[in-house]
N, C-alpha and C positions, 0 to 999 in steps of 0.2 A: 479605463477598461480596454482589452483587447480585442479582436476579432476572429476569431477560426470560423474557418468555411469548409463546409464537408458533402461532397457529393453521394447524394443516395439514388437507389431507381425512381422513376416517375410513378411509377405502382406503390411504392412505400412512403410517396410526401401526399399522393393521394389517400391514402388509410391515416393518413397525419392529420391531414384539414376535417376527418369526419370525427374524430375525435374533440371534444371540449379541454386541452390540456396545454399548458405553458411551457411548449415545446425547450426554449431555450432555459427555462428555470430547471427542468428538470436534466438537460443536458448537464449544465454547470453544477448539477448535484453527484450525478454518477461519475463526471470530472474528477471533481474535491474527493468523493470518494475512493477512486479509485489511487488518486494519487498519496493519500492515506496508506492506502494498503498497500502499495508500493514501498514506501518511504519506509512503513515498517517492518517489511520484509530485507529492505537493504540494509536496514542496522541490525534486524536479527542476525543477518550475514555476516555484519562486520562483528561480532560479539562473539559467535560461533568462532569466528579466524582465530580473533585474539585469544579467547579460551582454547585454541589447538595451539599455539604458540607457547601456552603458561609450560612450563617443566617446574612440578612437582617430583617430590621425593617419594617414595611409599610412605606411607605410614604420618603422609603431612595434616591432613584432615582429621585425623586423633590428635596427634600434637594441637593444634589449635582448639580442638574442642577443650584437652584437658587445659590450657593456658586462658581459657574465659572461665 
């Protein structure tokens, strides 16, 4: 495993300690999450590109319908 260190105000690691919660478990969840949502936002992107890249014809999406 690796180590990230992140500085917060001494007022918010104080409202930290009074809490009962597994500070680092739940960091490395909004983590994973967040890097999720990232991840699939960048291939929705790369998807998007490629689909403005395609050149169709008019009238190409009827052809294929009638050819299945």
């Amino acid at each position: 495993m690796e180590v990230v260190s992140i500085r917060i105000p001494h007022e918010l690691k104080k409202k930290m300690k009074e809490v009962d919660v597994n500070w680092s478990e739940e960091i490395r969840k909004f983590i994973e999450a967040k890097v999720r949502e990232y991840r699939k936002k960048k291939a929705l992107e790369e998807i998007d590109a490629m689909l403005a890249n395609l050149k169709t014809e008019k009238g190409t999406a009827i052809k294929y319908l009638r050819e299945d």
